[in-house]
VOPAGU-2260 file (C-alpha; in pm, 1 decimal, decimal comma):
REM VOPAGU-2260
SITE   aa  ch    i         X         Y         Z
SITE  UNK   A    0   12451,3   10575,7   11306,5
SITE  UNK   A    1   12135,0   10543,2   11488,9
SITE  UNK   A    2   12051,8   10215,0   11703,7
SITE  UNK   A    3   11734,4   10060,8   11573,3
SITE  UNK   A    4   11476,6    9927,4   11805,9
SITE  UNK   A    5   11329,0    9570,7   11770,3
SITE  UNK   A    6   10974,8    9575,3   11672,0
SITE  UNK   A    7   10937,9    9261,1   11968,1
SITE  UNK   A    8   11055,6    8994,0   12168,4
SITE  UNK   A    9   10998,5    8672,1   12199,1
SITE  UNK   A   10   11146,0    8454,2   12470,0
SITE  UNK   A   11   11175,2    8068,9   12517,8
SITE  UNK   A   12   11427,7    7989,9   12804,8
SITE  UNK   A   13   11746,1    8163,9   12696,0
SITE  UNK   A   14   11629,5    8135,2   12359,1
SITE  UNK   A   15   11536,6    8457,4   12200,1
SITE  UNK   A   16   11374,6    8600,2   11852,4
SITE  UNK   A   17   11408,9    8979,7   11797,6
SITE  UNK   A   18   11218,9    9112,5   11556,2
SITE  UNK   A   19   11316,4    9410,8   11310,7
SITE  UNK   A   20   11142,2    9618,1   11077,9
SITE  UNK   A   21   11374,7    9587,7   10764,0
SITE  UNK   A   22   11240,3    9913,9   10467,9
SITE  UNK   A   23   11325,4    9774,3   10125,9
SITE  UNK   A   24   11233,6    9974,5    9795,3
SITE  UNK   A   25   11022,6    9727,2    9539,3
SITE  UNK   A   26   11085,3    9674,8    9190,8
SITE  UNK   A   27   10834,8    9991,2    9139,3
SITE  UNK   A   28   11035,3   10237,8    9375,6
SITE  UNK   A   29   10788,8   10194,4    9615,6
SITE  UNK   A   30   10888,5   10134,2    9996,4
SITE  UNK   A   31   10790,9    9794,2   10156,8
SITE  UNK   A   32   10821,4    9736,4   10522,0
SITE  UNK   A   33   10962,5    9348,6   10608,3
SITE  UNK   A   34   11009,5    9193,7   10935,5
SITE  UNK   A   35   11343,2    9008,8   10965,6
SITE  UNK   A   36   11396,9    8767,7   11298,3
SITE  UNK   A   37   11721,8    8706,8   11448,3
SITE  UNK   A   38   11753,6    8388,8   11669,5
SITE  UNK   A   39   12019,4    8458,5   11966,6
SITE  UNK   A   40   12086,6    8239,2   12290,8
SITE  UNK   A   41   12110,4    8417,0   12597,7
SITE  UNK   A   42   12313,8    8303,4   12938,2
SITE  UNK   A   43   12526,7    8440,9   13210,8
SITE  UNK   A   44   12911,3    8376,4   13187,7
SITE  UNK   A   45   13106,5    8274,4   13475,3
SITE  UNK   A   46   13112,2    8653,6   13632,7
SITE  UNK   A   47   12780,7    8664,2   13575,1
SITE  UNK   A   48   12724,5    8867,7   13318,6
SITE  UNK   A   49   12486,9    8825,7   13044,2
SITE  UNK   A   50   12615,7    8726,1   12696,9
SITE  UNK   A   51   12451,5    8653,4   12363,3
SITE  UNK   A   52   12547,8    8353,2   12120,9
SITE  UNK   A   53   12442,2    8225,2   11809,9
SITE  UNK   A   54   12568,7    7882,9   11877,9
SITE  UNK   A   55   12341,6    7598,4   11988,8
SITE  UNK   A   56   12292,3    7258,8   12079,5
SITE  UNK   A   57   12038,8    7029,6   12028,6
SITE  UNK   A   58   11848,4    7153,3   12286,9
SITE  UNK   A   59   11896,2    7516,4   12202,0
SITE  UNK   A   60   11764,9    7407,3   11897,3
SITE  UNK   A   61   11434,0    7277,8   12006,1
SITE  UNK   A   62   11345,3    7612,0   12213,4
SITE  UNK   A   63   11471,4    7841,6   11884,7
SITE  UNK   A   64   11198,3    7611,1   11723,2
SITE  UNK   A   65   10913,1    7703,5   11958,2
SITE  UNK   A   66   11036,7    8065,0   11957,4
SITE  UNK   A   67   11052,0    8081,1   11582,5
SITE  UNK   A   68   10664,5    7910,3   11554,0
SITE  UNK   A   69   10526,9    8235,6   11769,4
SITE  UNK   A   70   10751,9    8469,6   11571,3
SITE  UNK   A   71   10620,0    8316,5   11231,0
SITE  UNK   A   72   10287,5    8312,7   11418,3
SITE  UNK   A   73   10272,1    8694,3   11523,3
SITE  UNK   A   74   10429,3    8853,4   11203,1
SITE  UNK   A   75   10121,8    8621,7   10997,8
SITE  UNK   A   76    9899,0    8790,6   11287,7
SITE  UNK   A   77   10058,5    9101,6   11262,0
SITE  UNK   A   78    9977,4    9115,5   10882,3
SITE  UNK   A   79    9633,2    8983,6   10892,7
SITE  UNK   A   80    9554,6    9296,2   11138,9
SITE  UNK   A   81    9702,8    9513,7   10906,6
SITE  UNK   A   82    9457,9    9400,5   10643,4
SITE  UNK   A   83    9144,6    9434,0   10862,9
């Protein structure tokens, strides 16, 4: 299987939204690109190493907010270009 590449990044603190470009066939047949975002929180375990989590807290929460507003933000960007 090959590893897909996120479309972008967008970081807030150890907050992160990746998004991916997901192909879905329409009603018609036809093939219709979506973006889907995945929320992940990034930090360092006691070796050091980074990890990923999808657990928050309250204040987890509040960055995923601001990071979801600029992902909602560029994909309605991202679509408005397309239509220019």
């Amino acid at each position: 299987m090959m590893n897909k590449k996120p479309l972008w990044k967008i970081r807030v603190g150890g907050m992160e939204a990746t998004a991916w470009n997901n192909a879905m066939k329409s009603p018609s047949g036809e093939t219709v690109d979506r973006v889907a975002v995945t929320i992940d929180r990034r930090y360092r375990d006691s070796d050091g190493n980074w990890k990923t989590s999808s657990s928050l807290s309250l204040n987890d929460l509040m960055k995923a907010e601001v990071a979801i507003r600029h992902a909602i933000d560029r994909i309605i960007g991202d679509k408005e270009g397309e239509a220019a």
